[in-house]
Backbone as numpy.savetxt, mean C-alpha at the origin, in Angstrom:
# Nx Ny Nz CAx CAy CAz Cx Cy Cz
-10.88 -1.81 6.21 -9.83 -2.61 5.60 -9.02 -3.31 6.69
-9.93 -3.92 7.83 -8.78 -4.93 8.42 -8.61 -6.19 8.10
-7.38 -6.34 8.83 -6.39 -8.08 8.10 -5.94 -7.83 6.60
-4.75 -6.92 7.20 -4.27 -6.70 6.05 -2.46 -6.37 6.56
-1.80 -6.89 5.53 -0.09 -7.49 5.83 0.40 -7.52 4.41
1.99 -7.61 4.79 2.52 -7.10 3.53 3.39 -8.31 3.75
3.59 -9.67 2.63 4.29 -10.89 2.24 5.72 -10.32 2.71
6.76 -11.05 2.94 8.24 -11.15 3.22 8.13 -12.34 1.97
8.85 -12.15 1.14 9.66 -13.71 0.51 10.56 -14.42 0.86
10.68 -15.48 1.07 11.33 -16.40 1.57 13.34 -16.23 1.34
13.51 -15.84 0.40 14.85 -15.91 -0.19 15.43 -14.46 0.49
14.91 -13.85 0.74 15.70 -12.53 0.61 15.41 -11.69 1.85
14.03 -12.34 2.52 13.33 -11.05 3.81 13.00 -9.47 3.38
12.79 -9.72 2.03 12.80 -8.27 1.86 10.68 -8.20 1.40
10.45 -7.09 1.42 8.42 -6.88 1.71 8.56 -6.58 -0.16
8.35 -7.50 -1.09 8.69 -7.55 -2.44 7.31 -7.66 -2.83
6.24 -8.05 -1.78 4.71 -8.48 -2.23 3.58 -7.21 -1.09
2.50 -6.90 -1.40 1.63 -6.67 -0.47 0.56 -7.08 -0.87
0.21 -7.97 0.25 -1.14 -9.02 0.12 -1.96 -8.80 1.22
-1.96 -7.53 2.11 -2.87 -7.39 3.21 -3.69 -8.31 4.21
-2.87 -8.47 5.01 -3.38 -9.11 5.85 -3.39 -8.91 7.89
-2.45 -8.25 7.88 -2.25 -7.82 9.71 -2.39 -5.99 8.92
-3.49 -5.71 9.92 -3.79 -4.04 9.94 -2.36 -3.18 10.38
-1.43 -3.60 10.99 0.12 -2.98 11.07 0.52 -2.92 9.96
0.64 -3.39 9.28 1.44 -3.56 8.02 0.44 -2.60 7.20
-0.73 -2.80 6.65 -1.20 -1.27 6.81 -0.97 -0.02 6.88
-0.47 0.24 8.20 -0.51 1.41 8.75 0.40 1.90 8.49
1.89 1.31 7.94 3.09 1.79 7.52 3.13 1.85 6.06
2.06 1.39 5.19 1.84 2.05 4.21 1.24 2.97 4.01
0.27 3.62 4.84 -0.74 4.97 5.37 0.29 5.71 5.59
1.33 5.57 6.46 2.09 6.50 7.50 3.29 7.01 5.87
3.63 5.79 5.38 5.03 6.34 4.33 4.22 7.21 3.22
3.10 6.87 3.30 2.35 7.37 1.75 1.67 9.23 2.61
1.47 9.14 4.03 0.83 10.27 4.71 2.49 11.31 4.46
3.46 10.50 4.49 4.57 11.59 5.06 5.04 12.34 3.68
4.94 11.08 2.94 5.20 11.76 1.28 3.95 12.96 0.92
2.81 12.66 1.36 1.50 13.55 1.01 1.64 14.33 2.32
1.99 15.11 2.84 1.12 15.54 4.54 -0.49 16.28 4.35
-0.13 17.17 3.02 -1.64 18.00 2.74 -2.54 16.90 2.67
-2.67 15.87 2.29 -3.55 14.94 1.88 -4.38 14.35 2.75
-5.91 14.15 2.78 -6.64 13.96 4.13 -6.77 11.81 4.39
-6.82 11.59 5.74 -6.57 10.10 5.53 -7.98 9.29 4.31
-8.69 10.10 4.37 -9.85 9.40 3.49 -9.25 9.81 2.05
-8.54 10.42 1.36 -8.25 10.44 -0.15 -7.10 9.38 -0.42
-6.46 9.49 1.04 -5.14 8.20 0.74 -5.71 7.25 0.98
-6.69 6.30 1.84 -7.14 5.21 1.87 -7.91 4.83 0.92
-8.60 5.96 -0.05 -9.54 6.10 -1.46 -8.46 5.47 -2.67
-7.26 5.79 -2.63 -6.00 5.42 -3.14 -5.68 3.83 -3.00
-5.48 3.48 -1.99 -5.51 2.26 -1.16 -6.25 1.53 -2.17
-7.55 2.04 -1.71 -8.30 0.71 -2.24 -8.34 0.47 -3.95
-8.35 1.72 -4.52 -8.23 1.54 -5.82 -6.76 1.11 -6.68
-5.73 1.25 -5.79 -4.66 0.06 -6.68 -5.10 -1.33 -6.12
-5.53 -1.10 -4.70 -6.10 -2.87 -4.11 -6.44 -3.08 -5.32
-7.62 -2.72 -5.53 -8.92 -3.56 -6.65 -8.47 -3.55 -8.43
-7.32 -2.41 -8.53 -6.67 -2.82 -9.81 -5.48 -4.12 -10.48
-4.89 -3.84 -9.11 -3.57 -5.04 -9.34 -3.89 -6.13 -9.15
-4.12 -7.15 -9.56 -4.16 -8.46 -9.06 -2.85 -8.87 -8.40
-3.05 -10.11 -7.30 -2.37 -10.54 -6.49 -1.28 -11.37 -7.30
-0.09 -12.11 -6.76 0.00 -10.88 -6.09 0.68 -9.70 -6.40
0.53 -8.98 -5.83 0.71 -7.09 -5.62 2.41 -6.87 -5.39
3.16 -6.61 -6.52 4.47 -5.98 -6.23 4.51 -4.99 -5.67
4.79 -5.04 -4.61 5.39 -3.67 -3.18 5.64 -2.36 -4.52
6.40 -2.67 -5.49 6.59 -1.11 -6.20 6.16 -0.98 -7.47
5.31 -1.62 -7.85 4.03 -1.57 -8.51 2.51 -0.97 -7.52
2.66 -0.97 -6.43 1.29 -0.90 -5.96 2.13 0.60 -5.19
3.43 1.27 -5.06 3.31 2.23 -4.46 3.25 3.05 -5.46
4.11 2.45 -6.48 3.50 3.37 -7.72 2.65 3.80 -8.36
1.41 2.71 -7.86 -0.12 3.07 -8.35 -0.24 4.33 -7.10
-0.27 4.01 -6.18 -0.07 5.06 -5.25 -0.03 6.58 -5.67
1.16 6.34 -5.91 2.15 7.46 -6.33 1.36 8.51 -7.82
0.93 7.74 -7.96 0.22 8.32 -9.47 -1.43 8.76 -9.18
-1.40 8.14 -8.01 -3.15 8.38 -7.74 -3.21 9.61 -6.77
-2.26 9.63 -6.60 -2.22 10.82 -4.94 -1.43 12.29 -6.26
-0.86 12.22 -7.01 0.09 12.99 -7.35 -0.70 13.53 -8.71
-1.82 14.34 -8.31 -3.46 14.92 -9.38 -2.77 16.33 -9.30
């Protein structure tokens, strides 16, 4: 999953979209979603990853897609 970044909107600077594109931006969704999970191995959270990727269409509300998250990790 590289080239992947999370949108800023113009009005506000706030990360309101994730549209993947710089692998950093990434990694701080791995790292916030690893710290909320620690038991959780990096292949079930990136299994997570990809399956709100491929559910939400773009673009992807930042708390819509942690919430898919949130519901996929939380079995």
């Amino acid at each position: 999953m590289a080239n992947r970044n999370i949108q800023f909107t113009a009005n506000t600077g706030t990360r309101e979209f994730i549209s993947f594109h710089k692998e950093m931006d990434l990694e701080e969704i791995k790292k916030t979603i690893g710290e909320e999970y620690p038991n959780l191995s990096e292949d079930v959270i990136n299994g997570a990853i990809l399956s709100c990727f491929s559910s939400i269409p773009p673009p992807r509300p930042r708390e819509l897609f942690m919430d898919c998250l949130r519901r996929r990790l939380s079995f």
